[in-house]
TIMI-2910 file (N, C-alpha, C, CB; in pm, 1 decimal, decimal comma, always signed):
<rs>
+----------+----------+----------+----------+----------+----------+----------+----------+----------+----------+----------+----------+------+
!      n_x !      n_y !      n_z !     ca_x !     ca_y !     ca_z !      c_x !      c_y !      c_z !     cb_x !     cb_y !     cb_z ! resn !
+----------+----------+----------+----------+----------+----------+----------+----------+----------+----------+----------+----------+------+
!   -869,0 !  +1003,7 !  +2542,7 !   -892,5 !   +865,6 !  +2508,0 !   -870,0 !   +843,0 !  +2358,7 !  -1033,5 !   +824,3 !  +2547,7 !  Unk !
!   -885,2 !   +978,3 !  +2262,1 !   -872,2 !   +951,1 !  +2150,2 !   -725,2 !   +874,5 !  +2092,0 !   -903,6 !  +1068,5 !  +2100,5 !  Unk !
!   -666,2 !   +971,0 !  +2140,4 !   -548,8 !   +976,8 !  +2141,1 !   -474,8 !   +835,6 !  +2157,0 !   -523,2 !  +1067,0 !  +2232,1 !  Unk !
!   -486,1 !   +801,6 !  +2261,9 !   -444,0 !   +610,0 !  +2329,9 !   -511,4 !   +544,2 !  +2219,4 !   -533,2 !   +536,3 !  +2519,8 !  Unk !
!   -645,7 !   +561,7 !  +2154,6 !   -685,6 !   +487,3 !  +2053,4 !   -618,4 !   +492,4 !  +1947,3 !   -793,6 !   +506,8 !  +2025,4 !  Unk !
!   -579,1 !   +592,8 !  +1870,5 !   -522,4 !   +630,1 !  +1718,2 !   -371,8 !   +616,0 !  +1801,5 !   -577,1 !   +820,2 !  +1624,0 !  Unk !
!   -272,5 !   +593,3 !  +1950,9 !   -163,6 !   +587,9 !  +1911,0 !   -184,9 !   +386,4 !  +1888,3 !    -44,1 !   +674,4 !  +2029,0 !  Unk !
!   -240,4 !   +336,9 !  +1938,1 !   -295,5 !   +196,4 !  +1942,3 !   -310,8 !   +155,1 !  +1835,6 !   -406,9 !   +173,7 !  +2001,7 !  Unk !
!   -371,6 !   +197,0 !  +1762,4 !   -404,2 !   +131,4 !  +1604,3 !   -305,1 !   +179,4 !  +1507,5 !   -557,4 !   +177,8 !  +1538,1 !  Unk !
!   -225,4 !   +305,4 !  +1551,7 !    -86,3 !   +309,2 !  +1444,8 !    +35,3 !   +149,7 !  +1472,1 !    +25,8 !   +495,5 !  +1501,3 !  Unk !
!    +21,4 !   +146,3 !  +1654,7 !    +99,0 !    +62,2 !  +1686,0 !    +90,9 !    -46,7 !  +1559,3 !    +65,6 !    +17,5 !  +1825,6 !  Unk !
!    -43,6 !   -112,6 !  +1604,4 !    -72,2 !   -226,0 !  +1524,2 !    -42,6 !   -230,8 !  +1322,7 !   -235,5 !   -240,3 !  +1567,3 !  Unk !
!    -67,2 !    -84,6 !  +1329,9 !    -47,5 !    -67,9 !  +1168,6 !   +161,7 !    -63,6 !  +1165,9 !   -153,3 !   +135,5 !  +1098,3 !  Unk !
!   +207,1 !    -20,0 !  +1257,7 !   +341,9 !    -17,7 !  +1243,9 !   +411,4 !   -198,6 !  +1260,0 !   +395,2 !    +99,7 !  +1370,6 !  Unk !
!   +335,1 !   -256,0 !  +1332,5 !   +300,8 !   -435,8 !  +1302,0 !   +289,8 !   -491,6 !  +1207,7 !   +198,2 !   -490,9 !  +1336,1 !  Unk !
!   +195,3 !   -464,1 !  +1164,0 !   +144,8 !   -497,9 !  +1012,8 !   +239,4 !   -523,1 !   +874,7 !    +60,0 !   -379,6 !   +975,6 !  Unk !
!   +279,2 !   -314,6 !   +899,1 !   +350,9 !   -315,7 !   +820,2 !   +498,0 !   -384,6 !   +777,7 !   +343,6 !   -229,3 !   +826,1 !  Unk !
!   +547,7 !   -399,4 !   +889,6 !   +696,4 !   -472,7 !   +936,7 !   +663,1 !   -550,7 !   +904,9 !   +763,8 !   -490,7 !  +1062,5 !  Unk !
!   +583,3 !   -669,9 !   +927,9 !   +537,9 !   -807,0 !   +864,9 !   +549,3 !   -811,4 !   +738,1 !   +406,2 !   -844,8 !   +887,4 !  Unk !
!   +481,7 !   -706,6 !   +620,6 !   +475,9 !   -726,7 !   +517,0 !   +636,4 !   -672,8 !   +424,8 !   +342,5 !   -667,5 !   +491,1 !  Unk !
!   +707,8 !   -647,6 !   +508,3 !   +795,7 !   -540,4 !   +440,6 !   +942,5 !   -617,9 !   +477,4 !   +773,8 !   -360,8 !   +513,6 !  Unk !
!   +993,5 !   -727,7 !   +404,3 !  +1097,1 !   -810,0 !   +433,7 !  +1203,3 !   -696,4 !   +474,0 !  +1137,3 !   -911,9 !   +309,1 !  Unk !
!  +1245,1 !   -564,8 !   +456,5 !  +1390,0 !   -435,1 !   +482,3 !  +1295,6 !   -388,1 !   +604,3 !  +1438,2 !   -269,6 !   +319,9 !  Unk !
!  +1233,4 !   -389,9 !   +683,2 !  +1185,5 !   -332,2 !   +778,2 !  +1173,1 !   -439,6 !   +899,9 !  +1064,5 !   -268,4 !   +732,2 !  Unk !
!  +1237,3 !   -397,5 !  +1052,9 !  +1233,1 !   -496,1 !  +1134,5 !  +1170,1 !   -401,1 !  +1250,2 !  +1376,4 !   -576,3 !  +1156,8 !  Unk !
!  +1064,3 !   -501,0 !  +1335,4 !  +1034,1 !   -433,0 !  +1462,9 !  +1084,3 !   -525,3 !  +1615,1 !   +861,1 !   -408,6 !  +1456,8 !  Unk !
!  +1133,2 !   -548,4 !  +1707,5 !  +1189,3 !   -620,5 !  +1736,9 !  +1022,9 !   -659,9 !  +1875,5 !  +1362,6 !   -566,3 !  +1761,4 !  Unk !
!   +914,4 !   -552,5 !  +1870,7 !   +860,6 !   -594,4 !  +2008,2 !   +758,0 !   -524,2 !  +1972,2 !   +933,1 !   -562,5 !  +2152,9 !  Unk !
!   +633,5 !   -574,0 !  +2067,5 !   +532,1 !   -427,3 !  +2076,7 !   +596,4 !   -343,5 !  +2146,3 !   +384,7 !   -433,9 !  +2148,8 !  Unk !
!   +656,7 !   -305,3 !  +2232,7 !   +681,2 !   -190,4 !  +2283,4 !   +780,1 !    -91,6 !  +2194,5 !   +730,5 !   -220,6 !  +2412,4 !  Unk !
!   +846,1 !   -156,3 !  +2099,3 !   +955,3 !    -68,0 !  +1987,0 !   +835,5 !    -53,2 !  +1919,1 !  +1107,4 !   -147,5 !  +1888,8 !  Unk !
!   +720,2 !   -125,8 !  +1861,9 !   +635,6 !    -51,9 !  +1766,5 !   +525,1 !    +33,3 !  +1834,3 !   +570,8 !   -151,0 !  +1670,0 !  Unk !
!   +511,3 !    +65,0 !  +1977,3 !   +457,4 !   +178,2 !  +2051,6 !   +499,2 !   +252,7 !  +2014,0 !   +461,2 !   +195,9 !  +2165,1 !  Unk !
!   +644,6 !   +284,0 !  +2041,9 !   +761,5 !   +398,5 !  +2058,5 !   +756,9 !   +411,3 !  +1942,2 !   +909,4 !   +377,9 !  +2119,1 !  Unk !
!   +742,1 !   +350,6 !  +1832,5 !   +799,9 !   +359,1 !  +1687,7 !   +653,7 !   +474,2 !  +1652,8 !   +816,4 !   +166,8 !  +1578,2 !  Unk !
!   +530,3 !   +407,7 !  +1692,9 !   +441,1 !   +508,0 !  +1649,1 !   +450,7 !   +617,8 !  +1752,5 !   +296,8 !   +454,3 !  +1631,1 !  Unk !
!   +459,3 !   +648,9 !  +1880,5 !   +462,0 !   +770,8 !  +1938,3 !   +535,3 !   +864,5 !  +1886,5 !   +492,2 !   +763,9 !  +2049,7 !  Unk !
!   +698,6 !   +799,2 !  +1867,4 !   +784,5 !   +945,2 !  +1802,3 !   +714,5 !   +947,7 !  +1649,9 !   +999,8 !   +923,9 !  +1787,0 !  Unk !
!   +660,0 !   +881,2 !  +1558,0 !   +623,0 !   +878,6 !  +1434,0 !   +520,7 !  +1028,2 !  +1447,6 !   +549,4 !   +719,4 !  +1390,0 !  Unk !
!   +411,7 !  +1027,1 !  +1506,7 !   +342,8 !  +1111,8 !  +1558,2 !   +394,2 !  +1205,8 !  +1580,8 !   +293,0 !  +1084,5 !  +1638,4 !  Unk !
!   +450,0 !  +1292,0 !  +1699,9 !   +555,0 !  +1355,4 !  +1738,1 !   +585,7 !  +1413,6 !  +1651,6 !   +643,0 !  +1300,1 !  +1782,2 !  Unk !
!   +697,2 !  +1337,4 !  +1581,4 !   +770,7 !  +1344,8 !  +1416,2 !   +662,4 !  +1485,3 !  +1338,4 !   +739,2 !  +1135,3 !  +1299,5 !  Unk !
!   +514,1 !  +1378,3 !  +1307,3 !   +457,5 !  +1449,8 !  +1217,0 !   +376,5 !  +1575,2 !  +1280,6 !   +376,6 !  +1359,1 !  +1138,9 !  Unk !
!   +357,4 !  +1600,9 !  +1379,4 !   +345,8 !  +1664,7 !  +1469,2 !   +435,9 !  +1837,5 !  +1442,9 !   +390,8 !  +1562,2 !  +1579,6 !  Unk !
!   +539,9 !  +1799,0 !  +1483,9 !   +662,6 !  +1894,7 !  +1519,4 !   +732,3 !  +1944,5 !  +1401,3 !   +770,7 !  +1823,3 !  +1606,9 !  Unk !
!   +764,6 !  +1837,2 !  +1334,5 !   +890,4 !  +1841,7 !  +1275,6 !   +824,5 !  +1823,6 !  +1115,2 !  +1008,0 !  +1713,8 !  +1340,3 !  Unk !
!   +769,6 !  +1753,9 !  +1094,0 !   +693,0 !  +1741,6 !   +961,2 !   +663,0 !  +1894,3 !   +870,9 !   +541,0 !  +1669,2 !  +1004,8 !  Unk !
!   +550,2 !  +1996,3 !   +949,9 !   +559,9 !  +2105,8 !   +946,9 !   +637,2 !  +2175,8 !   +850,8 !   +583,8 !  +2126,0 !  +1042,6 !  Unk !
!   +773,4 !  +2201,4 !   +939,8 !   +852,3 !  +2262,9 !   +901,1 !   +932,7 !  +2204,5 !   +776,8 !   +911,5 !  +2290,4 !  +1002,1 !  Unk !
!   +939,0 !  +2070,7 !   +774,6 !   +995,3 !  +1994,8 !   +629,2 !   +921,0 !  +2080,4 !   +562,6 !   +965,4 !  +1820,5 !   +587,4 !  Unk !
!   +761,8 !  +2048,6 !   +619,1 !   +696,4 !  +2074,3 !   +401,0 !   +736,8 !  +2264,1 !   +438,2 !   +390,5 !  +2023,5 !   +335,3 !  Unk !
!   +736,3 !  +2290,4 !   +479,7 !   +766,2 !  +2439,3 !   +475,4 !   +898,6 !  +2499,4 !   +395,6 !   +779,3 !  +2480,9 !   +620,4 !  Unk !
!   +984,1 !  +2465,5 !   +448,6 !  +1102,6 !  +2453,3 !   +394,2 !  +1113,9 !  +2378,5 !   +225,8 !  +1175,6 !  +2374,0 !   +505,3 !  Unk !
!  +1041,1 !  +2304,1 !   +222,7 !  +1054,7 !  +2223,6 !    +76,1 !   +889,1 !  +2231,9 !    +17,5 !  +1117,4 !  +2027,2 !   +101,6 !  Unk !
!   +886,2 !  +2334,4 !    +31,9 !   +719,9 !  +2320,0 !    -32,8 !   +802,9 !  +2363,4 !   -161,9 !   +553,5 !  +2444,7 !    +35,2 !  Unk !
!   +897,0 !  +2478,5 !   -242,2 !   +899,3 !  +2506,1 !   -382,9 !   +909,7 !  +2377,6 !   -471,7 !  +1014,5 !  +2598,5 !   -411,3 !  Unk !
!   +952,8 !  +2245,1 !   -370,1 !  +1015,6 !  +2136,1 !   -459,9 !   +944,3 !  +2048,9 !   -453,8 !  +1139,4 !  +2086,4 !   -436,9 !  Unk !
!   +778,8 !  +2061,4 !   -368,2 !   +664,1 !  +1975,4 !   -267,7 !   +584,7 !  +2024,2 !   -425,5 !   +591,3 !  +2052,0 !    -52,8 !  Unk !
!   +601,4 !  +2149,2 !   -436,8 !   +460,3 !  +2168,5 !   -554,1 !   +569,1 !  +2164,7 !   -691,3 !   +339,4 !  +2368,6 !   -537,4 !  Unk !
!   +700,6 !  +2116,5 !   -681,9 !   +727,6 !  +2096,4 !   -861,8 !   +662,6 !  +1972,2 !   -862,8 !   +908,2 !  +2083,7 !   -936,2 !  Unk !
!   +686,4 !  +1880,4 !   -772,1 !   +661,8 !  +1731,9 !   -777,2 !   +525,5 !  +1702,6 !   -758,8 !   +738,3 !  +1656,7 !   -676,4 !  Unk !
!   +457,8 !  +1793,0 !   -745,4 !   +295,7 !  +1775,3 !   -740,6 !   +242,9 !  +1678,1 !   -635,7 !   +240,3 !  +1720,2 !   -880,8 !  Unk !
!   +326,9 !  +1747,7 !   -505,7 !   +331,8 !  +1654,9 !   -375,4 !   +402,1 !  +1489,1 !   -344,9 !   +187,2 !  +1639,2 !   -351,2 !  Unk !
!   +429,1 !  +1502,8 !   -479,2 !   +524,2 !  +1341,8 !   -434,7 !   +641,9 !  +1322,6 !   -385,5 !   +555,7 !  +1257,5 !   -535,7 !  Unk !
!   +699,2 !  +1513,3 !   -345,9 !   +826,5 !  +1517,9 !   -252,0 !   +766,6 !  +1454,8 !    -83,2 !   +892,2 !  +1712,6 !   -244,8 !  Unk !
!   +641,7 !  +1473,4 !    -65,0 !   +608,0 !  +1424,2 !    +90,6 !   +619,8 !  +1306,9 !   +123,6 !   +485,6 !  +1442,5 !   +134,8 !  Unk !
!   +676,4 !  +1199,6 !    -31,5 !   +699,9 !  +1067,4 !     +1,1 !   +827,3 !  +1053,3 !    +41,8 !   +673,1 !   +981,4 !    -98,5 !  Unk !
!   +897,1 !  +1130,7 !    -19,4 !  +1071,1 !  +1165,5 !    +67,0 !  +1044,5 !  +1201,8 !   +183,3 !  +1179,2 !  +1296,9 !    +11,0 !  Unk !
!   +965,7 !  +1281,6 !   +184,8 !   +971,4 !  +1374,7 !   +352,1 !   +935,3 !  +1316,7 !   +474,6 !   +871,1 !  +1498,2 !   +363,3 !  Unk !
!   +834,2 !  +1169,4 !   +387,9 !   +792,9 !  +1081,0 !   +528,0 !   +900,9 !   +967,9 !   +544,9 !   +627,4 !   +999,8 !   +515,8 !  Unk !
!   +967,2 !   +941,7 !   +420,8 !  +1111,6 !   +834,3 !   +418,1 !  +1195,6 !   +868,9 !   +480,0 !  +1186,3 !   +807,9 !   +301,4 !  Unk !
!  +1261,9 !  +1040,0 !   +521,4 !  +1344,0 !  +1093,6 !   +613,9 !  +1315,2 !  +1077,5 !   +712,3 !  +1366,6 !  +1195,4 !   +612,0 !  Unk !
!  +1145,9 !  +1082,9 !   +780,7 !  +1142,5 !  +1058,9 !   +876,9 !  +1124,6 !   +960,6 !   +941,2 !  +1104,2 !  +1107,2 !   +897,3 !  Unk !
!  +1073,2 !   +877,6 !   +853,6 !  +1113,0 !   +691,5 !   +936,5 !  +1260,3 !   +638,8 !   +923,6 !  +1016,4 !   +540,0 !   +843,1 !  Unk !
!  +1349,5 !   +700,0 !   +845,9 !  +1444,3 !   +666,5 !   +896,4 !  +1549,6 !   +754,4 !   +984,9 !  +1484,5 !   +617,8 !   +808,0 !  Unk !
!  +1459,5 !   +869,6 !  +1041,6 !  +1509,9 !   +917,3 !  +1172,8 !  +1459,4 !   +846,0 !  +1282,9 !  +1480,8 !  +1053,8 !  +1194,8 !  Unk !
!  +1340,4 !   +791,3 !  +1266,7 !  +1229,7 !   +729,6 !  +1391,8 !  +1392,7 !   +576,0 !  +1371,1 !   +959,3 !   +672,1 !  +1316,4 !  Unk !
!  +1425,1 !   +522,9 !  +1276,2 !  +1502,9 !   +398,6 !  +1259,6 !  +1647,8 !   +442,2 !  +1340,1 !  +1522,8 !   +355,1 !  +1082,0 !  Unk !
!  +1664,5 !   +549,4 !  +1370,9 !  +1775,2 !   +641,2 !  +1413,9 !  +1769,3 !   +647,9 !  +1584,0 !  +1751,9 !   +801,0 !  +1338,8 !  Unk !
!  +1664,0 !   +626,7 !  +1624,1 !  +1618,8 !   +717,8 !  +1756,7 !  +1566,6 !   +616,5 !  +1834,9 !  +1501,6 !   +844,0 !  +1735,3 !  Unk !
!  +1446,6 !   +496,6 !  +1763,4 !  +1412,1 !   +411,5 !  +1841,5 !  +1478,9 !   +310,9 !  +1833,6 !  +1306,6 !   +388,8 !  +1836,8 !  Unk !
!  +1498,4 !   +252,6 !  +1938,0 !  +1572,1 !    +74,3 !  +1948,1 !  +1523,9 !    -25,6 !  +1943,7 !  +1629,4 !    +27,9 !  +2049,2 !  Unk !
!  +1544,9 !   -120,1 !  +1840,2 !  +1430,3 !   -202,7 !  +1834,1 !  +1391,5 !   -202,4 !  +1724,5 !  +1333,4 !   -177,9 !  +1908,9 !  Unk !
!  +1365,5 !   -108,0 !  +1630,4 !  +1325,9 !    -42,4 !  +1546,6 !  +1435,8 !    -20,8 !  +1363,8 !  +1303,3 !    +79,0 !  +1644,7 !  Unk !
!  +1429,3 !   -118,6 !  +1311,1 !  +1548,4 !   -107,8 !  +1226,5 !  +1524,7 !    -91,8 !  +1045,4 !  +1632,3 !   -247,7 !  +1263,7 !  Unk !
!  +1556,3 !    -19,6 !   +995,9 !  +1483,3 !    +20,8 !   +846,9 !  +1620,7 !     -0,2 !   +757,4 !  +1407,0 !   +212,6 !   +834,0 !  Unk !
!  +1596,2 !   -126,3 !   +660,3 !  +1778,3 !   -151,4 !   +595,9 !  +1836,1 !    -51,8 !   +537,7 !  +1804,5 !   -259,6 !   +476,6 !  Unk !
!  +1704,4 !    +47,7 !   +484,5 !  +1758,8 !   +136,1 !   +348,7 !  +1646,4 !   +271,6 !   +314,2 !  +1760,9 !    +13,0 !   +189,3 !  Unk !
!  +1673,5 !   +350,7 !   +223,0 !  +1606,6 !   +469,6 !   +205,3 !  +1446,6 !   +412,7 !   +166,4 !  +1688,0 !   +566,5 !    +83,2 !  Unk !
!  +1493,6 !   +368,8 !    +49,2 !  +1374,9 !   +222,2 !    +13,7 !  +1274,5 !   +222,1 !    +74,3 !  +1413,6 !    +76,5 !    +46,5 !  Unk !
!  +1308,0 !   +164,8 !   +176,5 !  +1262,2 !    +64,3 !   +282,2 !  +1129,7 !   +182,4 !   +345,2 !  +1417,4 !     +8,1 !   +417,4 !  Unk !
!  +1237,2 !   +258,0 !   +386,8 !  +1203,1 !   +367,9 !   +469,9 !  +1063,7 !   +434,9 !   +379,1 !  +1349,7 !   +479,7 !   +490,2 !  Unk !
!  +1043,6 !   +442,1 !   +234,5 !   +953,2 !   +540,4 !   +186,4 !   +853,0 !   +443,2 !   +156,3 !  +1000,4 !   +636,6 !    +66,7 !  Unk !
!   +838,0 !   +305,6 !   +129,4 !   +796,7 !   +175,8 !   +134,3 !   +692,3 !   +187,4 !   +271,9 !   +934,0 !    +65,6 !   +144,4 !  Unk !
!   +800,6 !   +178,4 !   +394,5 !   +723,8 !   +124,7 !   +508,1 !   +614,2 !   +258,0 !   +539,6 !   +837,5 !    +80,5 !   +649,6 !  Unk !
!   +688,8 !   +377,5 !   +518,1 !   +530,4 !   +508,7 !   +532,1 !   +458,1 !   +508,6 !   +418,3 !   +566,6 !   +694,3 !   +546,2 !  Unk !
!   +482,2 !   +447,9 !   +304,4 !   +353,4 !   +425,0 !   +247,5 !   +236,2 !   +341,0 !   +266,7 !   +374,1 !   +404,2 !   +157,6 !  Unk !
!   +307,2 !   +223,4 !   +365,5 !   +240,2 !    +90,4 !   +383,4 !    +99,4 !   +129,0 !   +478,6 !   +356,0 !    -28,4 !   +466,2 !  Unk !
!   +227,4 !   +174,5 !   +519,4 !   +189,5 !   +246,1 !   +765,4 !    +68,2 !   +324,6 !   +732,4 !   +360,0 !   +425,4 !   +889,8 !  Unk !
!    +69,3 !   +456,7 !   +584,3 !    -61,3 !   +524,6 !   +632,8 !   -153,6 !   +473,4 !   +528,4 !    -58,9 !   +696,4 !   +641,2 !  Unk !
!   -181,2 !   +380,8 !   +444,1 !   -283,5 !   +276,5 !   +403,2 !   -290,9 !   +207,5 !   +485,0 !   -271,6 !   +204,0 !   +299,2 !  Unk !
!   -261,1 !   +116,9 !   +605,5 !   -278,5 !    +81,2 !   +721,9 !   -384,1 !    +85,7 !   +806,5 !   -210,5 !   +121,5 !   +764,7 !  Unk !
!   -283,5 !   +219,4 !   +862,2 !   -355,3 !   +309,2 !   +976,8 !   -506,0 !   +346,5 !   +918,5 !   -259,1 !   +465,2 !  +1010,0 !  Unk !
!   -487,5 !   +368,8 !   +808,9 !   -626,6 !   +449,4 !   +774,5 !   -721,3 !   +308,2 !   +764,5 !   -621,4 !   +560,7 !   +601,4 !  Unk !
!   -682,1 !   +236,2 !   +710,7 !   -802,9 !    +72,6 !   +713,9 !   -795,7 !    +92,6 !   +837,3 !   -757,4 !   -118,3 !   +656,2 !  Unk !
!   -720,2 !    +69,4 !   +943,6 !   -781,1 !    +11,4 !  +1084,2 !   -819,5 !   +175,2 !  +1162,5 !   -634,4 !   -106,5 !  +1192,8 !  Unk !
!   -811,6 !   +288,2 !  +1101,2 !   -895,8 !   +361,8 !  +1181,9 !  -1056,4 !   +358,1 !  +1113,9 !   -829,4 !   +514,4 !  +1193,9 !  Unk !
!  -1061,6 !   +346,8 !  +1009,8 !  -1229,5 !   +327,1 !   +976,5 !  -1276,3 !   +178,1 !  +1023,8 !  -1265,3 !   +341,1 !   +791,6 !  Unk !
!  -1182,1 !    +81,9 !  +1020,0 !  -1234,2 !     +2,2 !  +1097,0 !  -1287,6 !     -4,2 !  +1252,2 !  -1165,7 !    -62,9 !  +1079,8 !  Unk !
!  -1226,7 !    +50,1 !  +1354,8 !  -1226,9 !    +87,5 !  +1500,9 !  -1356,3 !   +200,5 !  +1515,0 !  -1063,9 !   +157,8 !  +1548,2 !  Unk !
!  -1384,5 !   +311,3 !  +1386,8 !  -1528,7 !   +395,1 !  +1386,4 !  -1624,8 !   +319,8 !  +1398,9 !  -1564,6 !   +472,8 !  +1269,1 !  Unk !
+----------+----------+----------+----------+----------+----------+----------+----------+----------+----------+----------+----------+------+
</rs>
């Protein structure tokens, strides 16, 4: 149940964010479901191994390479889901900054 909850309130934070973010388009709730399921997934699976691979260049930057690393991956999620459209790199490191100040207001909100 947790789970359906936190993918639910990313949905809405992946809403949110598109609203506020004129280079970022969501075309439906169901593209911003999908948009947060593979997002998840994403950070899940594949995230991992980014910072793994780029941790020597994660700790020159004193972790501010993970703002690239989450911009690659929304604009793979902009790659994969339909519906789902990110204009630019920009955009892309913009909208995961937005998404997890977001998510995190509306998960302490929903506690």
């Amino acid at each position: 149940m947790k789970i359906l909850i936190n993918l639910f309130v990313n949905t809405i934070a992946v809403i949110i964010a598109a609203y506020l973010l004129p280079g970022v388009h969501v075309s439906s709730f169901i593209a911003a479901f999908f948009v947060s399921l593979v997002f998840s997934i994403f950070n899940t699976f594949l995230k991992p191994i980014l910072l793994i691979l780029t941790f020597p260049l994660t700790l020159m930057t004193l972790g501010l390479f993970t703002l690239i690393i989450n911009g690659i991956l929304v604009a793979l999620i902009s790659w994969v889901v339909p519906g789902f459209q990110v204009n630019n790199f920009l955009w892309a490191i913009l909208f995961s900054l937005i998404l997890s100040i977001i998510s995190g207001i509306l998960r302490i909100v929903v506690k």
